[in-house]
C-alpha positions, 0 to 999 in steps of 0.5 A: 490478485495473486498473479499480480504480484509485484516488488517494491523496494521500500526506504523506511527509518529503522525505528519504523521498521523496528516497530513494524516488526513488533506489530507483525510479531503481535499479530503472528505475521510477516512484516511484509504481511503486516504493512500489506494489511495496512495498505489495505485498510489505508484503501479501504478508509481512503475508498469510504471517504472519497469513493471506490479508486477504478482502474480508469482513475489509476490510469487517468492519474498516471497520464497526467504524472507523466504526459503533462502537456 
């Protein structure tokens, strides 16, 4: 995963960024660290209720977003 590392720029409220920063502190990591912690478990919950996101579903979802007939 690491070889697909990609930036993203990402426009929160200061008060979320705030408490963000307060939550990454408590747990000794980066806010950067913390909010891809919580993606991750975001996935995780999102993949047990409705089923693992495959790369052909990605991609049938992009077709769609973008060549729409």
């Amino acid at each position: 995963m690491s070889n697909d590392m990609r930036q993203y720029t990402l426009r929160i409220h200061g008060k979320l960024l705030d408490k963000l920063e307060y939550i990454a502190e408590a747990y000794g990591r980066t806010k950067n660290k913390q909010l891809t912690q919580m993606i991750r478990k975001s996935i995780s919950a999102y993949e047990n209720k409705f089923g693992t996101i495959t790369q052909e579903l990605i991609e049938e979802m992009r077709d769609k977003k973008f060549f729409k007939p």
